[in-house]
C-alpha positions as CSV (number, residue, x, y, z in Angstrom):
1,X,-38.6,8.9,15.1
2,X,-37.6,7.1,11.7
3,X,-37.8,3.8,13.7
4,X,-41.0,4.3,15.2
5,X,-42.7,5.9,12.4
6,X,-41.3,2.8,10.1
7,X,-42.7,0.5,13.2
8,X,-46.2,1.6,12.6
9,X,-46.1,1.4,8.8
10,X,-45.4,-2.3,9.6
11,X,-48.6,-2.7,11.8
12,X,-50.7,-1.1,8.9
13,X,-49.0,-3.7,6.4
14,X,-50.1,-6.5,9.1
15,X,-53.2,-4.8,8.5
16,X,-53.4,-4.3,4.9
17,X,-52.2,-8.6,4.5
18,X,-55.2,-9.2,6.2
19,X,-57.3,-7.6,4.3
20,X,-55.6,-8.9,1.1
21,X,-56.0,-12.6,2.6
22,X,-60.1,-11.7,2.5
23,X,-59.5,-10.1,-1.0
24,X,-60.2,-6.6,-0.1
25,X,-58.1,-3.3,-1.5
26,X,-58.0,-0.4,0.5
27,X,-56.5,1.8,-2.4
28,X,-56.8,4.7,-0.4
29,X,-53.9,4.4,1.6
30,X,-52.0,7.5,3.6
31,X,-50.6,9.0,6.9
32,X,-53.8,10.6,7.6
33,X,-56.1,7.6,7.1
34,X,-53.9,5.6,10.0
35,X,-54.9,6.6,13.8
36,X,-52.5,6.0,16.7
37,X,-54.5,4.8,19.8
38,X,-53.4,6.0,23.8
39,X,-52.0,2.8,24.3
40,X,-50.1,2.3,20.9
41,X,-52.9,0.4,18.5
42,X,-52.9,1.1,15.3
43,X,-55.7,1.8,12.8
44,X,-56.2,2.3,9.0
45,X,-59.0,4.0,8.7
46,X,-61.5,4.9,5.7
47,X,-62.2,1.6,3.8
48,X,-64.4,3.7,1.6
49,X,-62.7,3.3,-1.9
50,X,-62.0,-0.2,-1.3
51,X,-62.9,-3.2,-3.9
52,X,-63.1,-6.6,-3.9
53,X,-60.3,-9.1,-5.9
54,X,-62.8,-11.7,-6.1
55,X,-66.8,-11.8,-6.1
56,X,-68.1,-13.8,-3.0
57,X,-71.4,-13.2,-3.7
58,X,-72.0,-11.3,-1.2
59,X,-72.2,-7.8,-2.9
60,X,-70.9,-5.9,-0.1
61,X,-68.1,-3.9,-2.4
62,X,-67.6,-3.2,-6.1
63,X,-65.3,-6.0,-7.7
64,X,-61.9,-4.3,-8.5
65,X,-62.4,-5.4,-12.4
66,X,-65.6,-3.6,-12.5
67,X,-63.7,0.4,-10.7
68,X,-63.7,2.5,-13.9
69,X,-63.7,5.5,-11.5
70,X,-60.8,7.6,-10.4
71,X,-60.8,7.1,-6.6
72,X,-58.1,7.5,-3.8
73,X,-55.4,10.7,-3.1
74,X,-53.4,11.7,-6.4
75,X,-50.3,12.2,-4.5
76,X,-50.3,8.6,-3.3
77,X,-51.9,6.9,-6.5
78,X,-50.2,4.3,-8.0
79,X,-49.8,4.6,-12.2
80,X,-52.5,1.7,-12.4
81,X,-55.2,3.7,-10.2
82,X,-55.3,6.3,-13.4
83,X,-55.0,3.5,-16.3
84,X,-59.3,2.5,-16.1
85,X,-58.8,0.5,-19.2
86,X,-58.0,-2.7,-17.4
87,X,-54.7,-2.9,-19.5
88,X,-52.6,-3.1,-15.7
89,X,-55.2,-4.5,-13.4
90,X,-55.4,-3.7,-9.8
91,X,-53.7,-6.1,-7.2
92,X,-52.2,-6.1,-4.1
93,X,-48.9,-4.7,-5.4
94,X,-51.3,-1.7,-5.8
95,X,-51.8,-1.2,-2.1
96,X,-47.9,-2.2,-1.8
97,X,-47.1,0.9,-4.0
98,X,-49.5,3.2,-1.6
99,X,-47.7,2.0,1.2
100,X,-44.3,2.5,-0.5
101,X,-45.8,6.4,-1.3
102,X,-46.1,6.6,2.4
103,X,-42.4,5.5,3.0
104,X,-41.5,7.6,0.9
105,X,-43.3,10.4,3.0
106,X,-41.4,8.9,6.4
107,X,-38.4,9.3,4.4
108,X,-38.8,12.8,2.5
109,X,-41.3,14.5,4.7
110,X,-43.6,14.9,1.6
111,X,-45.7,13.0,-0.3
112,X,-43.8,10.9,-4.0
113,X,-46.0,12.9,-6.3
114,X,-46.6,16.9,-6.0
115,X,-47.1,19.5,-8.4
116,X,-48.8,22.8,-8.6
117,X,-51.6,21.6,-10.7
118,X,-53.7,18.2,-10.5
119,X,-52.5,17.6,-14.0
120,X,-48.8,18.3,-12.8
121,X,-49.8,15.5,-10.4
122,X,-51.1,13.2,-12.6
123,X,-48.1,13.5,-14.8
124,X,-46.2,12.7,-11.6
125,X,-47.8,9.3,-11.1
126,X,-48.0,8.2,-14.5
127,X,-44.4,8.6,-14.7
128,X,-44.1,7.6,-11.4
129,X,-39.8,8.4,-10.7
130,X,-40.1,9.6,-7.9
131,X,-36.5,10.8,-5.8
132,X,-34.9,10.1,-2.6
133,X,-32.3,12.5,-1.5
134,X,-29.0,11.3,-1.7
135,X,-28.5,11.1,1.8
136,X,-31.9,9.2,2.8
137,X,-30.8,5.6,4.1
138,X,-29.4,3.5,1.4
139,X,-31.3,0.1,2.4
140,X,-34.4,2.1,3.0
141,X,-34.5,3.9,-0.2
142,X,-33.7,0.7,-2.2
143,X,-37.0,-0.9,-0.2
144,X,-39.0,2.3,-1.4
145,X,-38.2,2.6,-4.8
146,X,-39.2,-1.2,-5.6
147,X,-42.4,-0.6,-3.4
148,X,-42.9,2.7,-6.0
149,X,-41.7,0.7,-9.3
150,X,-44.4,2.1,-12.0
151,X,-44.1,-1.8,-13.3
152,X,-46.4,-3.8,-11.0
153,X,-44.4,-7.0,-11.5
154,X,-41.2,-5.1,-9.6
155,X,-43.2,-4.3,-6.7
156,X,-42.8,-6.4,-3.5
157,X,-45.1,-9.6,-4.3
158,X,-47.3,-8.4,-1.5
159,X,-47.5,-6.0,1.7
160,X,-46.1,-9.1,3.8
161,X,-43.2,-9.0,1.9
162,X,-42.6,-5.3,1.8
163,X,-43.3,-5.4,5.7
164,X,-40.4,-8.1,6.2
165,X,-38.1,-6.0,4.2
166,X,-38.8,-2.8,6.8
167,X,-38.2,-5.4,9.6
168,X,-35.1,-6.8,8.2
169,X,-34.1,-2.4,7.6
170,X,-34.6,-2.3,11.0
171,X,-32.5,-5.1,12.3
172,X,-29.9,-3.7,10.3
173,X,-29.9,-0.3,10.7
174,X,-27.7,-0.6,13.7
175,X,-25.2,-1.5,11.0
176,X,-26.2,2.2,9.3
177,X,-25.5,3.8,12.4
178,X,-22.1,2.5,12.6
179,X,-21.8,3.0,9.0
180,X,-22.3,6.8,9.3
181,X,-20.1,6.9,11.9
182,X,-17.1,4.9,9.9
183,X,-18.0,7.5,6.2
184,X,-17.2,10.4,9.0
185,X,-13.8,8.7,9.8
186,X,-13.0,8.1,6.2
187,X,-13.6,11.8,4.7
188,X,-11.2,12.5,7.5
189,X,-8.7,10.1,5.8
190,X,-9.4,11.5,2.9
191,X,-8.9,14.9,3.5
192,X,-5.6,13.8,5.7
193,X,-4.6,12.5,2.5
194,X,-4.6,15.5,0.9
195,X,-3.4,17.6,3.2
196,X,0.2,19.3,3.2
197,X,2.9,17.7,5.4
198,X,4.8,18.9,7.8
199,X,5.7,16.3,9.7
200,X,5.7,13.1,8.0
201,X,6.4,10.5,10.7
202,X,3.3,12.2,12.5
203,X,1.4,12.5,9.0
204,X,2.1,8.9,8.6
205,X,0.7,7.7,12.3
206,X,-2.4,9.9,11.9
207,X,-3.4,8.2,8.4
208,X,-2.9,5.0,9.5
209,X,-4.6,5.9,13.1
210,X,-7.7,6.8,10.5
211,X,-7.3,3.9,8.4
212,X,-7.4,1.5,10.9
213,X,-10.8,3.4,12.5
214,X,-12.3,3.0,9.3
215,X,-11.8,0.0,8.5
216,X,-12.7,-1.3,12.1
217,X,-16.1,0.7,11.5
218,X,-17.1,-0.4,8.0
219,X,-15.9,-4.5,9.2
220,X,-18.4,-3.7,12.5
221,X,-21.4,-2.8,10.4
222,X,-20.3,-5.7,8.6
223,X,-20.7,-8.2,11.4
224,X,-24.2,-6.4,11.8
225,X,-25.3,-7.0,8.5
226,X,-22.7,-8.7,6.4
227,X,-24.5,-7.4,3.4
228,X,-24.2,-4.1,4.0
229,X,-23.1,-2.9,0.2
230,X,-22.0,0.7,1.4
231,X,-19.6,-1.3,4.1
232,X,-18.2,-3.3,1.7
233,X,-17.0,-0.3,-0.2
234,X,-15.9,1.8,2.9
235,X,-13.4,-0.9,3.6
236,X,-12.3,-0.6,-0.4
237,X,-12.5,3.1,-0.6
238,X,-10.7,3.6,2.4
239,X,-7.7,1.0,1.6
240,X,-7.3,2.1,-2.0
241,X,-6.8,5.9,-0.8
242,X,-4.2,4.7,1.4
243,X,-2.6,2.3,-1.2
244,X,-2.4,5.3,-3.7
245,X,-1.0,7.2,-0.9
246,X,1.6,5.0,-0.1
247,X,2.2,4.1,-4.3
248,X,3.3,7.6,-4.6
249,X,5.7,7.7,-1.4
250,X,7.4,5.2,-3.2
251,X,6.2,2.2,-0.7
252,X,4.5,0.4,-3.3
253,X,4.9,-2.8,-0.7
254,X,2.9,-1.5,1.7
255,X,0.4,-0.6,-0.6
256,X,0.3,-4.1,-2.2
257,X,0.0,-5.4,1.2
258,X,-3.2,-3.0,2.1
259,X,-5.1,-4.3,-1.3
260,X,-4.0,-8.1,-1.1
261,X,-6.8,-7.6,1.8
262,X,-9.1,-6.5,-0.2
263,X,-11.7,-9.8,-0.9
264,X,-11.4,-8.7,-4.3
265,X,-8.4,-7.2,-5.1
266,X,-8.6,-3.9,-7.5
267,X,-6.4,-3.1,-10.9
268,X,-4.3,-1.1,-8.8
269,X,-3.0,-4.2,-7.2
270,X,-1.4,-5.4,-10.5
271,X,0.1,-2.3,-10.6
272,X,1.6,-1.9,-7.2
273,X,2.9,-5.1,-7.4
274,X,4.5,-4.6,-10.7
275,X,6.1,-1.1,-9.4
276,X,7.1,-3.2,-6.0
277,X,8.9,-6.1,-7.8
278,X,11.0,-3.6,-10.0
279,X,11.9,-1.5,-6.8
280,X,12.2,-4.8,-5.0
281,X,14.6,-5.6,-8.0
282,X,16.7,-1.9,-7.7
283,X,17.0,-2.5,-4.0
284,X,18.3,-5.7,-4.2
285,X,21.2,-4.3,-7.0
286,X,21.7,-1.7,-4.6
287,X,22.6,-3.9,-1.9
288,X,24.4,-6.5,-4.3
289,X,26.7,-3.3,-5.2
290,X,26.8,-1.9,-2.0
291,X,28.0,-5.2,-0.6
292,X,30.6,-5.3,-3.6
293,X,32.2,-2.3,-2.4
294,X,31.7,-3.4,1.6
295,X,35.4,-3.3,3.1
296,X,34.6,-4.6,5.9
297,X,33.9,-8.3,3.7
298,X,37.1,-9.8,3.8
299,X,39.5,-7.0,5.7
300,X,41.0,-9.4,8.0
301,X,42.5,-12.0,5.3
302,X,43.2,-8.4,3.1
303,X,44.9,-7.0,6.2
304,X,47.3,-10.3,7.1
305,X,48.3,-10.1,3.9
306,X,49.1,-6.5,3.2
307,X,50.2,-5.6,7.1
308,X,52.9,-9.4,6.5
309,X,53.8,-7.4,3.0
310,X,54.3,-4.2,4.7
311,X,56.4,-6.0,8.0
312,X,58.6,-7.3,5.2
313,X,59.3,-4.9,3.6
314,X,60.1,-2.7,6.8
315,X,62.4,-5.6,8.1
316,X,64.5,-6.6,5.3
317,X,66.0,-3.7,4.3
318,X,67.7,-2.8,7.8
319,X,69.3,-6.6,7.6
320,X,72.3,-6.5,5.5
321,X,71.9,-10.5,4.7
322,X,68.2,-10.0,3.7
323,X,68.9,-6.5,2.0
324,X,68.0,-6.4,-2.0
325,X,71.1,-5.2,-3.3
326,X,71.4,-6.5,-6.5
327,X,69.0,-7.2,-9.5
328,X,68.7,-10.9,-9.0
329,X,67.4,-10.5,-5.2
330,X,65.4,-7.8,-5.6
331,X,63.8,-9.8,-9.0
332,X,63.7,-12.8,-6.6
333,X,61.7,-10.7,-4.1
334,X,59.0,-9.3,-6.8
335,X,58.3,-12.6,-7.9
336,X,58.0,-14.6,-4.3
337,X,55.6,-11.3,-3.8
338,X,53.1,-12.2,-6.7
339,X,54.0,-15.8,-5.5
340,X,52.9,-15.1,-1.8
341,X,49.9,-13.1,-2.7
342,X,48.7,-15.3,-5.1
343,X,49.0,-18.2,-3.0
344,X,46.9,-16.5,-0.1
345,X,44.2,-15.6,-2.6
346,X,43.8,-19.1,-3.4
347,X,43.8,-19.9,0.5
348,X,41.4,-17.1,1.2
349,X,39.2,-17.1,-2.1
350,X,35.9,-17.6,0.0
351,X,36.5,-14.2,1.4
352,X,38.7,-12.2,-1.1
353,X,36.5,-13.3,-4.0
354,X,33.1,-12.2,-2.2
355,X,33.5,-8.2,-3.0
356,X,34.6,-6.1,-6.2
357,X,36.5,-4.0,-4.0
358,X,38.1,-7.1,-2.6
359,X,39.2,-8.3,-6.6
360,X,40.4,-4.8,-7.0
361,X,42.9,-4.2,-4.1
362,X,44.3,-7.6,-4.4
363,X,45.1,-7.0,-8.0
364,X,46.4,-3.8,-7.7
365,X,49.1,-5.8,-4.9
366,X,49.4,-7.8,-7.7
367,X,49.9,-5.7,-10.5
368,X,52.2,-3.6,-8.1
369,X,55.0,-6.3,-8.0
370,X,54.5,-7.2,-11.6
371,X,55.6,-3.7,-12.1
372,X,58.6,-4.0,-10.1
373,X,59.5,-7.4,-11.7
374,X,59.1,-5.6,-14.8
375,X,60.7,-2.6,-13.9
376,X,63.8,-4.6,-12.4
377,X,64.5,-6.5,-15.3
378,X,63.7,-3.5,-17.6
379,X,66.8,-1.4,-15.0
380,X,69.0,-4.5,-15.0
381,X,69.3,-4.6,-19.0
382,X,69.6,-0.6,-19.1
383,X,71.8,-0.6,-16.5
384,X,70.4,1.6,-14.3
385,X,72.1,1.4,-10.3
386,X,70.6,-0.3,-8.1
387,X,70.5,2.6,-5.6
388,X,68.6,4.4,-8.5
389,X,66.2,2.0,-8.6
390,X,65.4,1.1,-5.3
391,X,64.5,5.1,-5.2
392,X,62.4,4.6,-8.3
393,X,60.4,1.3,-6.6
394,X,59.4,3.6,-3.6
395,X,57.5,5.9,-6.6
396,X,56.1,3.0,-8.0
397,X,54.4,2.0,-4.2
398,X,53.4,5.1,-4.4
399,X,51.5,5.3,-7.5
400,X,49.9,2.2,-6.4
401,X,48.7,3.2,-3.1
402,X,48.1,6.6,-4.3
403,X,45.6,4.9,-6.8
404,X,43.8,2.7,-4.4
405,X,43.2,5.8,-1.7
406,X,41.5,7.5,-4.5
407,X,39.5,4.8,-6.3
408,X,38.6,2.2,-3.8
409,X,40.0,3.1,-0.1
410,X,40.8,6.6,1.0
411,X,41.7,5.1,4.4
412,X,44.9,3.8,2.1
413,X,46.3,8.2,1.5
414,X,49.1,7.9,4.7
415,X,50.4,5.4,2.6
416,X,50.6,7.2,-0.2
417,X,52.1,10.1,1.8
418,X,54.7,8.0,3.3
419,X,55.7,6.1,0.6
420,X,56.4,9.6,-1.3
421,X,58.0,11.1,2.0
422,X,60.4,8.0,1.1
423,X,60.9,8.7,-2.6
424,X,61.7,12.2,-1.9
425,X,64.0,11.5,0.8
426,X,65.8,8.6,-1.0
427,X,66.2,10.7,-4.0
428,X,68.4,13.6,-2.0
429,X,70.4,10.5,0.0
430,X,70.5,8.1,-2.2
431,X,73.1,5.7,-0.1
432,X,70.4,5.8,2.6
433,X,67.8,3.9,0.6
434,X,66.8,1.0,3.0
435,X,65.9,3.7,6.1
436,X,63.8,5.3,3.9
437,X,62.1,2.5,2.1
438,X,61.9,0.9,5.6
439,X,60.6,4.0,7.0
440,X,57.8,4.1,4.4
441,X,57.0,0.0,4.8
442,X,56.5,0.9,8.3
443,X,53.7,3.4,7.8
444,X,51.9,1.5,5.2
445,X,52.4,-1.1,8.0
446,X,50.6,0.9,10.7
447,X,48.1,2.5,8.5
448,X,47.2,-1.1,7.1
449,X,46.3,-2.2,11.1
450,X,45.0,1.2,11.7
451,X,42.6,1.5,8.4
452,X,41.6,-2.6,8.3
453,X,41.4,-2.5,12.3
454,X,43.3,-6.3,12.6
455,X,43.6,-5.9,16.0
456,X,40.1,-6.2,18.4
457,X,37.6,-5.4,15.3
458,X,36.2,-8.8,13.6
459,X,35.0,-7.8,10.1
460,X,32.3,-9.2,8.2
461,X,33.7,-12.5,7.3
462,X,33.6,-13.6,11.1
463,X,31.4,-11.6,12.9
């Protein structure tokens, strides 16, 4: 109906340009002074009021400059039609404001200026501000209100050019359509938004189902009329609800993904990008320290060394040759262990050097033969037996496993236990030392390939 009713106002504007390219004013202009013929013509009707723009002589109507009388139908009147001074002369943008006041009526259902009293109607058109309900057609009602501008000079230069305005509503009014169809999408959105979750990978598929209706509406009306205003701010509102949605989920990259989109990009982008580059910034010194403290960086190289330390140590004791029974061998062995450790660090820096936990192990191996070394010179000079100290040795391995299970590998603790089985049982049978210290070498031996898998597990520094 809209359509069609806005279809005839056209014809009477056709109508009404004619009569402007004689000079003529209808200045009575309304719905009930246009007649619809059986086969669609169109009249305007009642040319009684009209005047003449310009004098041809032929006398036939009173010269628009000489009308000092109130003529016409208050409700339609334009502010001029009561000002008789001649200080706003009547033009043609005087039968473009009647023809807006009839708009207005296609639009509103009533007429722009009402009241219970003429006077109350006269007020109305010489303040002429009129109002549109919010939900009337946003082009439309922009086309009225400068058809109804109490300023002459804001009208539409003339009826031709409000009627190409109404043509060119028309043609895009199939982008309104759409419009109205993409607003109903997005106050879904929004109240999806806003709405308690329960489940939040399905929470998260539904907004973004929404989101991508919407914004696939307000880009359609778009390609209708790619000045569509309302459109244009569909696609922001819609985007920014999400982006704020997403900024307080703590995915502030997805949300500065969703508003780099945007043609022009809103404040809020500065912001998510801001709180994206210092959680981009976190997450990369969460992986730097998780990969710090990654065993599996490095576990082969860390396991050759400790299981060949371990196999040692379980070997030479049950050999009588190899056997450390006095303080020079067994200070000989301490320091060809800091010697042989050392030496494979060097060989394997690019791996050993790559983690903290890495550094730490292989100086606490370190550290734990310094300690013998130490602790062997510190027994030769006090004179402590050897068989004493070979029992004290197996508590030092086991302070220094017993560390490293509790502050960097727990897989390390059946070390820790056999190495004390060993002290304990060396310390009751002291002459049977080397089973128990091999014993104990043996265990850290197996729990070293059983914790750093050496055998069909590549780590991270080969795979």
């Amino acid at each position: 109906l809209l359509a069609w009713n806005l279809g005839i106002l056209a014809q009477v504007l056709n109508a009404i340009r004619f009569a402007h390219s004689r000079g003529v004013l209808h200045r009575d202009l309304k719905p009930s002074n246009v007649m619809i013929g059986d086969f669609g013509e169109v009249y305007l009707l009642d040319w009684g009021v009209a005047v003449s723009l310009r004098d041809d002589g032929s006398g036939r109507l009173p010269l628009a400059a000489d009308a000092k009388q109130i003529a016409g139908t208050p409700c339609y009147m334009a502010p001029e039609m009561l000002q008789l001074d001649g200080e706003v002369p009547l033009s043609e943008r005087t039968d473009v404001y009647l023809a807006g006041a009839v708009l207005f009526e296609i639009i509103a259902g009533r007429p722009p200026h009402i009241g219970k009293t003429a006077l109350a109607v006269m007020t109305s058109v010489l303040t002429s501000k009129p109002e549109l309900a919010a939900d009337a057609p946003t082009e439309l009602a922009a086309i009225c209100m400068r058809a109804l501008d109490a300023d002459a000079s804001k009208r539409f230069e003339s009826a031709d050019a409000l009627r190409l305005a109404l043509q060119r509503y028309l043609e895009h009014r199939g982008s309104d359509l759409i419009l109205a169809r993409a607003r109903a999408r997005l106050d879904e959105l929004i109240e999806k938004l806003a709405a308690k979750v329960d489940n939040r990978e399905r929470h998260h598929e539904q907004i973004y189902r929404l989101l991508g209706e919407c914004r696939f509406g307000f880009h359609e009306a778009l390609a209708v009329w790619r000045d569509n205003v309302e459109a244009r701010r569909g696609v922001v509102r819609a985007t920014m609800a999400v982006a704020e949605y997403e900024l307080a989920s703590g995915d502030a990259a997805t949300a500065v993904t969703l508003l780099s989109e945007l043609d022009e990009p809103p404040e809020l982008l500065a912001r998510a990008r801001a709180v994206a580059a210092e959680r981009a910034s976190r997450r990369a010194q969460l992986e730097q320290l998780g990969k710090a403290h990654d065993l599996a960086i490095g576990q082969r190289s860390r396991g050759i060394l400790a299981a060949t330390i371990g196999l040692f140590y379980t070997i030479t004791p049950l050999i009588p040759a190899l056997r450390a029974t006095t303080y020079p061998k067994q200070l000989l062995s301490s320091i060809g262990a800091v010697i042989v450790i050392s030496l494979w660090i060097w060989l394997r820096r690019a791996q050993l050097g790559m983690t903290l936990v890495n550094r730490r192990l292989l100086t606490a191996f370190v550290f734990v033969f310094v300690a013998q070394g130490l602790m062997v010179t510190g027994g030769w000079i006090a004179g402590t037996t050897m068989l004493t100290m070979q029992t004290h040795m197996m508590f030092l391995y086991f302070l220094g496993t017993g560390l490293a299970s509790a502050m960097i590998d727990k897989h390390l603790i059946p070390s820790a236990l056999g190495f004390a089985a060993g002290f304990i049982v060396a310390s009751f049978y002291p002459e049977h030392w080397m089973y128990a210290k091999s014993g104990s070498a043996l265990a850290f031996t197996l729990n070293i390939l059983w914790a750093w898998r050496l055998i069909g597990h590549p780590d991270a520094e080969t795979s």
